[in-house]
KEGU-913885 format. One record per residue: x negated, z, y of N, C-alpha, C in turn. Coordinates in steps of 0.1 Angstrom, whole numbers, plus 5000, padded with zeros to 4 digits. Each point is the difference from the previous one (the first is absolute). Layout:
<nodes>
XZYXZYXZY
...
</nodes>
This chain:
<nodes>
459252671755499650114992500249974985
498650014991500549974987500250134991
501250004995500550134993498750014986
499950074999498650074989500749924985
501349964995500049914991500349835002
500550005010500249865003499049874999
500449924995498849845002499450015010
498549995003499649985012500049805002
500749965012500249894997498749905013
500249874988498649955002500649865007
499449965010500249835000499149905001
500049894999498649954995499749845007
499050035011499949845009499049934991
500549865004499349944991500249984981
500449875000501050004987499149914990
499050015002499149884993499950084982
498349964996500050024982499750175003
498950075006500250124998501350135004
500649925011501250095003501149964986
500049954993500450004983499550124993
498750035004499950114987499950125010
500450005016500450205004501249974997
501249905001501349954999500550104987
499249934988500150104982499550135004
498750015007499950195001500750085007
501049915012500750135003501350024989
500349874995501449994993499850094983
498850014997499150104990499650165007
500250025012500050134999501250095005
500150104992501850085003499850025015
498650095002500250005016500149905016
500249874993500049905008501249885003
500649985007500749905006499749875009
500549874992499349875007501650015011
500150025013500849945008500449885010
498049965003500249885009499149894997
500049935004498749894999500349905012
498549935003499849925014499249914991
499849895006499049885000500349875009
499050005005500349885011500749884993
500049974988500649894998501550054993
500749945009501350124993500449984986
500349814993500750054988498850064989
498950005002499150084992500350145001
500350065012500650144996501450025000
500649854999501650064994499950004988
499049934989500049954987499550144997
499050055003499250144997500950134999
500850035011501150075006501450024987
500249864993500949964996499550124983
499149925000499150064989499850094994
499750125012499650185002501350075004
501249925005501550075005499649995015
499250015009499650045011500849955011
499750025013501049965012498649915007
500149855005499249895007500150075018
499049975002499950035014499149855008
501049985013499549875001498650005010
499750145005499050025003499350104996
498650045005499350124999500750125004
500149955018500950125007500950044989
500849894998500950124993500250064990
498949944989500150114990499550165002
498749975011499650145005500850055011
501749965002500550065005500950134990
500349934991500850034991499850164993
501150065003500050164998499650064983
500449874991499850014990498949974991
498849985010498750004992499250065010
499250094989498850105002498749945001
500049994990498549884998499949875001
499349965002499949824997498449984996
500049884991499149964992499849865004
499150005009499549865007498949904989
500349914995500049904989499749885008
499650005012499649855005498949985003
499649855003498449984999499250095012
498850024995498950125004500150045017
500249845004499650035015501350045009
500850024997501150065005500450144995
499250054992500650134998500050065011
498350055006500150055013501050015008
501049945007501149955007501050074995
500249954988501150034995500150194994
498650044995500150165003500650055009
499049955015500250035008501450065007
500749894999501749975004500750174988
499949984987500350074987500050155009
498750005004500150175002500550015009
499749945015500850005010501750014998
500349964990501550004994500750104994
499050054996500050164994499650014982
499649894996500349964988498350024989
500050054992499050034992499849874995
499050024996498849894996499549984988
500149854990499150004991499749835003
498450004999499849845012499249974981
499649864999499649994992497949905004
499550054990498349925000499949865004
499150025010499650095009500750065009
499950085005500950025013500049995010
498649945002500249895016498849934997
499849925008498949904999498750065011
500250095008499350035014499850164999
499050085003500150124996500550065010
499949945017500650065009501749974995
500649924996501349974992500150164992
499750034992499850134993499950125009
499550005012499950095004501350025012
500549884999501450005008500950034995
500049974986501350044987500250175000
498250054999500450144999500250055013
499849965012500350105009501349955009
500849894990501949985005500750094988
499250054988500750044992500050125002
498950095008499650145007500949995007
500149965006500950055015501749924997
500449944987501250004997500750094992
499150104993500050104990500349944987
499649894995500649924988498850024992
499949954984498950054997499749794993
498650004994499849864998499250014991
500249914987499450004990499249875000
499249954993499149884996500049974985
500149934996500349964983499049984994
499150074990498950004997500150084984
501249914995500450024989498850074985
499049965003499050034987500150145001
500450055013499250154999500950104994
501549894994501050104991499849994989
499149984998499449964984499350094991
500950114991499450104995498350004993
499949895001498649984999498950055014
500849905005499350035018500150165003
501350024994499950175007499150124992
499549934985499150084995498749995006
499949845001498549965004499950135014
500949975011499350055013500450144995
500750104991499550135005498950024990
499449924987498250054996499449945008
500049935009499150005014500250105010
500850025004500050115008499450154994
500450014984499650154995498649984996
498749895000499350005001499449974988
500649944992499749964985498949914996
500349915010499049874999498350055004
500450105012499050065008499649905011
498950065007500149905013499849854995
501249895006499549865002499249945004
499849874991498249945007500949865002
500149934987500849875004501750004997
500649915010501250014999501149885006
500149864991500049865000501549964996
500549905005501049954994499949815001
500949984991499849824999501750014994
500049895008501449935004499849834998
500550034984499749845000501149894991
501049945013500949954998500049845004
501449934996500049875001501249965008
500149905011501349945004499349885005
500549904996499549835007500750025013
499649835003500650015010501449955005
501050004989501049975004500750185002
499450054994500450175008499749995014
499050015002499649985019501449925002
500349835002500749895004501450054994
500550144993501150034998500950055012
499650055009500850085012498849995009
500649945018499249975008498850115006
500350114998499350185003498949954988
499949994989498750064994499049915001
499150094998498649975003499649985017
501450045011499049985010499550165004
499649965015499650155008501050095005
501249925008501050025001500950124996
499949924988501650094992499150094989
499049924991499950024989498550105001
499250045014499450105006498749954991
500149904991498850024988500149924990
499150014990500349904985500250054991
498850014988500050074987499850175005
499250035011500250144997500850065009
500849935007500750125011501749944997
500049944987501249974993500150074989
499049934990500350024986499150155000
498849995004499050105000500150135005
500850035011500550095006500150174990
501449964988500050104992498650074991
499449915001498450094991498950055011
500349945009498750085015500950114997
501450005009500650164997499950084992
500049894986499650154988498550074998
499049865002498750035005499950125007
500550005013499650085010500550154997
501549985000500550124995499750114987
499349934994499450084991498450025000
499449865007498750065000499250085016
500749975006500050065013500249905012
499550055012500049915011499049915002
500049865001499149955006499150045016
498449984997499650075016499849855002
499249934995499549855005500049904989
500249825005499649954987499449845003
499549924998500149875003501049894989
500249935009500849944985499549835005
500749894994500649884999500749934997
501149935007501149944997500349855001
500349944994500549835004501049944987
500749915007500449924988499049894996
499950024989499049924989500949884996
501250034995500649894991501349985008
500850075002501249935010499749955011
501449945006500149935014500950145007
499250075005500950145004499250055013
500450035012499050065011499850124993
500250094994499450114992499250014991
499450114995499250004988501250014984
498949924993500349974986499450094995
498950055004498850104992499250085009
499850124998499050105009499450104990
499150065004499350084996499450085010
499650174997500250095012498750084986
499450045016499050124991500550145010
500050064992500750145006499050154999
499750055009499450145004501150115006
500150074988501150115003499450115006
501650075006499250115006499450124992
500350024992499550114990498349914997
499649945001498849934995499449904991
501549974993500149914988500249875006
499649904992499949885001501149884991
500449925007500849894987500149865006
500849944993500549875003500949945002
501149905002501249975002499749864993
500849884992499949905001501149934995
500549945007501649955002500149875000
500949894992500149904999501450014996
500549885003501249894993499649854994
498949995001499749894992499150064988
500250074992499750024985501149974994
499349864991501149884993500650124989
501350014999500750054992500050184999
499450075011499850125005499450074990
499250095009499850124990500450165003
501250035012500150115000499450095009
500150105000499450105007499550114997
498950064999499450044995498850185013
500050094999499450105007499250064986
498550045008499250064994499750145010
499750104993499850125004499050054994
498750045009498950054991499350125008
500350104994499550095007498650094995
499350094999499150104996500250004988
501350104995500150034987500949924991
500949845006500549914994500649925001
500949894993500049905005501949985002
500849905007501250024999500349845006
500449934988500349834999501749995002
500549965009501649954999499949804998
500649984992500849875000501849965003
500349965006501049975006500750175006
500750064990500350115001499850094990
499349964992499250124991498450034998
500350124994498450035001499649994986
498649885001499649974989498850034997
499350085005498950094995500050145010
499950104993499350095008499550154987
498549975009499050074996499650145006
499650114998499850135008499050034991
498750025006499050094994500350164995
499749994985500350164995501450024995
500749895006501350044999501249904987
500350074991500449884992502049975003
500249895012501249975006500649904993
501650074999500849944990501249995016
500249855001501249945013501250074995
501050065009501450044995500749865000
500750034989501249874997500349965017
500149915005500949965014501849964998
500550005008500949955002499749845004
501149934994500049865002499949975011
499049905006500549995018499849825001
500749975004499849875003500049995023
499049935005499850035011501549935008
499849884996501449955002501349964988
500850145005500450045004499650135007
499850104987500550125003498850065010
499149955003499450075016501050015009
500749815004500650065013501550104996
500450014989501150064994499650155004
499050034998499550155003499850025012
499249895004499850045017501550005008
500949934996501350025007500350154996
499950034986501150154999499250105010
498849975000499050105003500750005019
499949925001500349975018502050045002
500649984986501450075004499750155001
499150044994499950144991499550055017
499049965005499350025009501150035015
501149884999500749995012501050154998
500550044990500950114996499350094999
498950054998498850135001499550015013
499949875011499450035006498550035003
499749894992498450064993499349855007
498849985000499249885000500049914983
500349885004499949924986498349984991
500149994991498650004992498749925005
500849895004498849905007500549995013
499950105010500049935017499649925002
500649965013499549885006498449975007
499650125002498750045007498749914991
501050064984498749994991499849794998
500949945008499849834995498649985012
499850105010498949975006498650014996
499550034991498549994999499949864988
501349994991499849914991499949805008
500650055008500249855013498350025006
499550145003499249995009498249924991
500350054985498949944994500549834996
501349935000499949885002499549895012
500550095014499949965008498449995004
499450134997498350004999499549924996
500349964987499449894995500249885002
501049925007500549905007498949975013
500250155007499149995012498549974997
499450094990498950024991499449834996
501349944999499349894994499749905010
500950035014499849875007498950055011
499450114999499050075013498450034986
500149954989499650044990498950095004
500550154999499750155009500450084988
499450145005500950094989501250075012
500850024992501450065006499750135003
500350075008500250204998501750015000
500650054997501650064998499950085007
501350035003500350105012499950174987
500250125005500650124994501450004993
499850054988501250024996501150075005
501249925002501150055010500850154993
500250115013499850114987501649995005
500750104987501550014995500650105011
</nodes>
């Protein structure tokens, strides 16, 4: 039982580079406690452990035996999250899994219905959408500002050679790493894509590696037919020499709404002369997953559902995975219904 002021305490599998920055967000938020950590290779999570104060666990079992964590924040490569959810809820233990959150959608559909019938609750890490920018963009979409959407595109265009792939045996395959440039690096802007411009109904896409030695794609491109009626694009790479970032366009009836990385750098409204409110500073890494932790302690002690469920990593896997399929049946995709809350 967690008393209404107490740490809600976190433990964290998997000790690699991203479990470093939930490691600072829980040790940065008052409502959070680091207690345990796992990783298959032990002295990497005695060194990590050593680091954060924490207590080493020489297995999984037993950190998810352990009376003194609530949550756990699964930080290991893609294709084992599934599993390892799995076990989490069964354990009794709340959930923050990190992008993607499985490689398989029936994977996804396993996570939520062990974490239904565990009573635990499960988040997905989809950091941009803490981004006071992001949260202005989606409520003048919602209140109808832009007016109905026509086009609605994002480009993801980043750089890693290939001694990133040949850095750790998991990337770039099908395995572990579920994908390439977009169901790795690409992942966070479909989510913002979607979540703010709506659901995808259908799309065709194309994927391949162009320039690495990777069984995955290097580069894809996805044409997208939403369900509201509007139309866009996706186009994702890691081989743009020296990157250019990320970038979402939003064009609707009455106007237009441009994000670059996490700010918004144009927006236009017919009739209307808009002046942006100052933002708060947000840098995505860190302080996304910093928020998305307090938000999931806040959540475990209220009792409430956390900001981004776990439900919601499903439709943003399901437009990667479309286009994967998309490209090798070269067909158009249909997506399933949006999974309702």
């Amino acid at each position: 039982m967690i008393e209404a002021e107490s740490p809600v305490r976190f433990g964290i599998i998997g000790c690699g580079i991203i479990a470093d920055v939930h490691a600072k967000g829980i040790r940065d938020t008052e409502e959070a406690v680091l207690t345990a950590v796992y990783d298959h290779a032990e002295e990497v999570a005695e060194r990590f452990a050593a680091q954060y104060s924490a207590a080493v666990c020489s297995t999984l079992e037993e950190l998810l035996a352990r009376d003194d964590v609530d949550v756990v924040c699964i930080c290991t490569p893609s294709g084992l999250h599934a599993d390892q959810t799995v076990m989490a809820a069964r354990a009794g233990k709340h959930i923050i899994v990190e992008k993607p959150m499985a490689i398989r959608l029936e994977d996804i559909d396993r996570m939520l219905d062990a974490c239904v019938k565990g009573r635990v609750m499960l988040s997905t890490v989809f950091p941009r959408r803490m981004s006071p920018q992001a949260q202005y963009a989606k409520k003048m979409i919602e209140d109808g500002r832009l007016g109905r959407l026509s086009l609605c595109s994002a480009y993801v265009k980043l750089y890693r050679d290939q001694a990133y792939y040949d850095s750790a045996g998991w990337r770039g395959t099908w395995a572990m790493d579920g994908g390439g440039a977009m169901m790795n690096q690409g992942i966070h802007t479909v989510d913002l894509l979607q979540w703010l411009a709506g659901k995808v109904e259908s799309l065709h896409g194309r994927s391949k590696a162009v320039l690495r030695s990777i069984e995955v794609e290097d580069t894809a491109v996805s044409l997208l037919q939403y369900r509201s009626g509007a139309m866009g694009t996706l186009e994702i790479t890691t081989t743009a020499y020296k990157g250019r970032g990320q970038r979402l366009e939003i064009h609707g009836e009455r106007g237009t709404l441009i994000i670059e990385e996490d700010d918004i750098v144009f927006l236009e409204i017919d009739g209307e002369n808009v002046s942006l409110p100052v933002f708060e500073p947000f840098r995505v890494i860190p302080d996304g997953h910093r928020m998305q932790i307090r938000d999931m302690a806040l959540a475990v002690r209220e009792k409430r559902e956390p900001m981004v469920p776990g439900r919601e990593g499903r439709h943003s896997l399901e437009i990667i995975l479309g286009t994967y399929k998309s490209s090798r049946e070269q067909r158009d995709i249909m997506l399933s219904p949006p999974v309702q809350a």
